[in-house]
N, C-alpha and C positions, 0 to 999 in steps of 0.2 A: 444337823451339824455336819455330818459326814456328805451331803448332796451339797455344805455350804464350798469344804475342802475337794470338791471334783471341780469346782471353777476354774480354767487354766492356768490362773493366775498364782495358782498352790502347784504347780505342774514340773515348774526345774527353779531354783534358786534366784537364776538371773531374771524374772518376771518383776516381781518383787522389786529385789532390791535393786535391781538397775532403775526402776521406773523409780521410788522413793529418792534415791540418790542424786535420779537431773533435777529431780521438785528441789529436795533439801538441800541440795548445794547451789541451788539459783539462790531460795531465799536467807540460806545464813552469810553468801558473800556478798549479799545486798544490803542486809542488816548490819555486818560490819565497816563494808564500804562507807556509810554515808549514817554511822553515827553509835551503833550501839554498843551499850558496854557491860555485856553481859550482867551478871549479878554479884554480891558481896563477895558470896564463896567462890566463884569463876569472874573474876572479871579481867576486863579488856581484852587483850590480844590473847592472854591466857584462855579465853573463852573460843574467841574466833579459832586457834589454832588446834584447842580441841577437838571443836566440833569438823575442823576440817580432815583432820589426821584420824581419830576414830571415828568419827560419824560419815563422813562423806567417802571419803577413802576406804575407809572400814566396811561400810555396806557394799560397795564395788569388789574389793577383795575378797569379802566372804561369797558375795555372790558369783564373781564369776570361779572361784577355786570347787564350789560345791557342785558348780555345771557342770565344770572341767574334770571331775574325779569321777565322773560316773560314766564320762568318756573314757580317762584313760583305764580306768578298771574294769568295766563292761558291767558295771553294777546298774540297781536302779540308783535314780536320784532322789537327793533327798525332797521330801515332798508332802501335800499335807497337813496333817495336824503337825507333825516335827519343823513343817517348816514355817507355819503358821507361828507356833514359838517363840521360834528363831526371830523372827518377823517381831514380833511382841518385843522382847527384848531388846530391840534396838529402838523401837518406838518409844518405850518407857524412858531409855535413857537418854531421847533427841530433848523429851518435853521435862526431864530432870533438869536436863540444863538450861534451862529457863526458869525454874523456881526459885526461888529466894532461899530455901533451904531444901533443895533438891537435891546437892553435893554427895550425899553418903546414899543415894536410891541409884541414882548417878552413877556412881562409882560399882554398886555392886552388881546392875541389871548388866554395864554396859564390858563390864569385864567377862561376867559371865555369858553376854552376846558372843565372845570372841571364843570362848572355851568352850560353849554349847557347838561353835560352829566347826572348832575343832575335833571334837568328837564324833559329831554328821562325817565330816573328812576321814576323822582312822574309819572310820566302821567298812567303809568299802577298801581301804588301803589295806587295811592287818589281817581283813577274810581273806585276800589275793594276795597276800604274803607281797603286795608292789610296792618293794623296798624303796623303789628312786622315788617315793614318792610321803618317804617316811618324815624326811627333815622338813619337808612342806607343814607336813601336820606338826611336826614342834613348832615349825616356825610360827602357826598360827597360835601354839596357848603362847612362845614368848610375845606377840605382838599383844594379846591380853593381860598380859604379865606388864608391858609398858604401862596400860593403861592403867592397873591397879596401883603402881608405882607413881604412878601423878597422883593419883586421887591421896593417898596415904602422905603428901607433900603438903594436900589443902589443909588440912585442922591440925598445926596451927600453920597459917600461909608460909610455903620456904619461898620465894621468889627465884632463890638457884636452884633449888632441889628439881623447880614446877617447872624452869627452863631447862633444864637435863632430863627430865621426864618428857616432856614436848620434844625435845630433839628425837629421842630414844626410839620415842611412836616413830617420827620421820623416817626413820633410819632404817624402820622396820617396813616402811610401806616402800624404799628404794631400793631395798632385798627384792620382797616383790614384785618388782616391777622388774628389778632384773633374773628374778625365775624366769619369771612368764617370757620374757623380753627374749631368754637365749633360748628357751624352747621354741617357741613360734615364730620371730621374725626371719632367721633363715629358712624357715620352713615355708613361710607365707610369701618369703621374697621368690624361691626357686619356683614354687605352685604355681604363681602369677606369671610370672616370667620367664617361664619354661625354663631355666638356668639349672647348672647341677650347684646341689646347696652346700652351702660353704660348711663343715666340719669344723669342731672344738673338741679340746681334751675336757676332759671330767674335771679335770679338775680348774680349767678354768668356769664351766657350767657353774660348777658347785661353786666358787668364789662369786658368783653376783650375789648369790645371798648368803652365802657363810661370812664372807667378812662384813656384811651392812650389819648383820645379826649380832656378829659377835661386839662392834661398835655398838649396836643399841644397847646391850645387857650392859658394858662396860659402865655407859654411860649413866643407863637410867640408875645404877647404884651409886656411879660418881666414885668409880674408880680408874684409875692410869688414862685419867685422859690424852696425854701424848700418844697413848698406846690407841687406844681409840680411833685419834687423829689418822695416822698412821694408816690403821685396817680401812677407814673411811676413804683415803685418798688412793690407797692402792687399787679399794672395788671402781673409784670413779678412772683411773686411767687405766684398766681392763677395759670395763665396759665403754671407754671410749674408742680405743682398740678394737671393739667389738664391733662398733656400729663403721668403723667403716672398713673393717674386714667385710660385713655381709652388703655396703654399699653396691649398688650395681645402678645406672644411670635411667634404666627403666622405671625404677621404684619414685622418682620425681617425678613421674607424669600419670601414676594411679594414687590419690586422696587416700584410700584404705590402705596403704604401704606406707605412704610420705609421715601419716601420722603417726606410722610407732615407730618410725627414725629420729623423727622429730622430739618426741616425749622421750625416748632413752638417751638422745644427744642429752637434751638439757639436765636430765638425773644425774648423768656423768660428771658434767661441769659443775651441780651442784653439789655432788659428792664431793668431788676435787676441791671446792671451795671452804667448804666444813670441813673438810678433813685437814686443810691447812689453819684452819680457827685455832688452835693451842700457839700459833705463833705468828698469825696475821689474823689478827681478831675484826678488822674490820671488812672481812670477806665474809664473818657467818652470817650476817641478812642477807646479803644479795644467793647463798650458797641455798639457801632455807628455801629462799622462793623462787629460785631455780629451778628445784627441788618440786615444793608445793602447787606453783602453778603449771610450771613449764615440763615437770615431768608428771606429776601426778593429775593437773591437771590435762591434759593432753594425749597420755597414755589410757583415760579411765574414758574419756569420752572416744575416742579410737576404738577402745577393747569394746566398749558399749556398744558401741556402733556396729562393729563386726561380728561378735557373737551371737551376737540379737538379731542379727539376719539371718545366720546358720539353723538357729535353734529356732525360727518361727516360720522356717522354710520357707523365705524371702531369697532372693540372689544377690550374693555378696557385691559382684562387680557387674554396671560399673555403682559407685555409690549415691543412693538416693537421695533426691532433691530433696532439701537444703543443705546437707550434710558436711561437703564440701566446705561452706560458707560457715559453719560451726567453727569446724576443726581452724580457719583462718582468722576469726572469730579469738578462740583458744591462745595462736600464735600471737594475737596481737596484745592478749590479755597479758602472755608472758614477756614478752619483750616493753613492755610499759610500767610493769610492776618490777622486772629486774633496773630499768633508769628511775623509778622512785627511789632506792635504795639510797641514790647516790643525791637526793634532792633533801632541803629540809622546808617547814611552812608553807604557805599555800601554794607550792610548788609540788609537794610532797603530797599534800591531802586530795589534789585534784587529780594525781597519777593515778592514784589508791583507788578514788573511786568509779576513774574511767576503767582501769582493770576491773575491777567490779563488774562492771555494769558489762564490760565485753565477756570475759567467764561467763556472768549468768544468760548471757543472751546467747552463751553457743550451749548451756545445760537447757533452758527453754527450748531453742531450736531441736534439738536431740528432741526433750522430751515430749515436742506439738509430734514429731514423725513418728516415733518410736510407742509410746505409751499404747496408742490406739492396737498396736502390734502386740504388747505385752499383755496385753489384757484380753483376747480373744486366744482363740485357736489356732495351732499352725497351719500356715495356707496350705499345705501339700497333704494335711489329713492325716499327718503322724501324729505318733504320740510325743510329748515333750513343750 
């Protein structure tokens, strides 16, 4: 057992669950695409958007924050049988959601997925007393705290409760997105482009995910939803402020830059869009998957992309064939799924599943380059 745990692929966090996440998120935006309707206890869109907020999302999140803490603390990574686990937990709860009465095994592996990996996260945070990096780890049990909050809506089905828990996740993965978002893309823009990097107050830093956070808890209880709205639209017109305070016109001619301007432009808009939902209700689908694909989408296969070269002692720039043709891939997935919104009928159902089929084929393409990467040793002979 222990000579099974020395495989690389127990090595840092992102091996794992980045290589699980391009598979599982081809194959459940292909299954929803072009027809499936989950089960009794999850079904429909309730299902599809589960699986994409905690399952696909959720494994990218945990994985690359567990990579990323052992950087920013100087600790080891979590790794191993801890991470092997971790790894379990999240498997249990992909194949719960496919059982017919899988809902409450579901519910408890896949919450406790989020909480276990919360924990991995303090343990090197609270030994290194590394305070900025305290609200991360809350942020991660409230992100399992959504989850648990859906699943406690299924028996007996609420249909608003289950759509207020569904956003709540979102809301939580668009915090995320914009941590990581105001920590690295100034950084990654100035690195690349020799440029001196653009500067923020704390307290705008702290507002990408203190206000999406504070909107998800709002939410997922279902209370002062105007208030809610409010915290939502404000984080989306920061951080659109944001993306193009660190714009610089270099960053459109490098793929590993373009893409996480790209993915935090549309969060923004999406943000913007749900945040005006209490009083322009027919913005929260196109806000949602703005959001889902255009920001989540697009920032997870970016981050994938780029971390996964760092950490397997590969060279970032310039970006590996096909990689490019993903990420455009990505862009097109979002801009065809934001004009279904506004379609209905077989208008509607063939946008759906051309998105589909573009998403999965830029998570494929990631996963034919990448996997083979994830799964062996790093090429420079270090450890990690």
């Amino acid at each position: 057992m222990n000579t099974l745990f020395k495989h690389p692929v127990w090595a840092m966090a992102f091996r794992p669950f980045y290589s699980l996440a391009a598979l599982y998120g081809a194959l459940s935006i292909l299954l929803w695409g072009f027809g499936y309707q989950g089960t009794a206890e999850l079904p429909g869109f309730y299902w599809h958007a589960h699986e994409m907020i905690w399952g696909y999302a959720g494994a990218v999140v945990v994985g690359f924050l567990l990579t990323a803490v052992a950087t920013w603390t100087n600790q080891p990574p979590t790794r191993g049988g801890a991470l092997a686990g971790l790894v379990a937990l999240w498997l249990i709860a992909r194949a719960a959601a496919f059982l017919p009465n899988g809902a409450t095994v579901g519910g408890i592996t896949g919450t406790l997925f989020f909480w276990y990996g919360a924990v991995c996260m303090a343990l090197p945070v609270f030994r290194t007393k590394n305070s900025r990096n305290y609200i991360a780890v809350f942020a991660l049990f409230v992100f399992g705290g959504t989850h648990a909050v859906f699943h406690l809506n299924l028996m007996p089905l609420d249909p608003a409760a289950m759509l207020d828990g569904l956003t709540a996740g979102l809301m939580m993965v668009a915090g995320f997105i914009g941590l990581v978002g105001m920590r690295i893309m100034p950084f990654f823009t100035a690195k690349r482009l020799a440029i001196p990097q653009v500067q923020s107050p704390m307290w705008v830093m702290l507002s990408a995910l203190v206000l999406p956070m504070a909107a998800a808890m709002l939410t997922a209880h279902r209370l002062l939803p105007s208030l809610a709205g409010l915290l939502a639209l404000a984080a989306g017109i920061i951080n659109l402020v944001q993306v193009f305070r660190w714009w610089h016109k270099g960053v459109a001619k490098e793929p590993m830059l373009w893409i996480l301007f790209a993915g935090y432009f549309f969060t923004a808009l999406g943000l913007i869009a749900v945040g005006l939902q209490p009083w322009f209700s027919r913005l929260f689908n196109l806000g949602v998957h703005l959001i889902g694909v255009g920001g989540i989408g697009l920032l997870t296969v970016g981050m994938m992309a780029r971390t996964a070269l760092g950490h397997t002692g590969h060279p970032i720039y310039p970006a590996p064939k096909p990689i490019p043709l993903a990420f455009w891939l990505m862009v097109a997935a979002t801009f065809v799924r934001a004009v279904s919104t506004f379609l209905s009928g077989t208008g509607h159902t063939h946008s759906v599943r051309t998105s589909a089929v573009l998403f999965a084929a830029s998570l494929l393409l990631y996963a034919w380059r990448y996997i083979p990467w994830l799964l062996t040793p790093r090429a420079d002979g270090k450890a990690g």
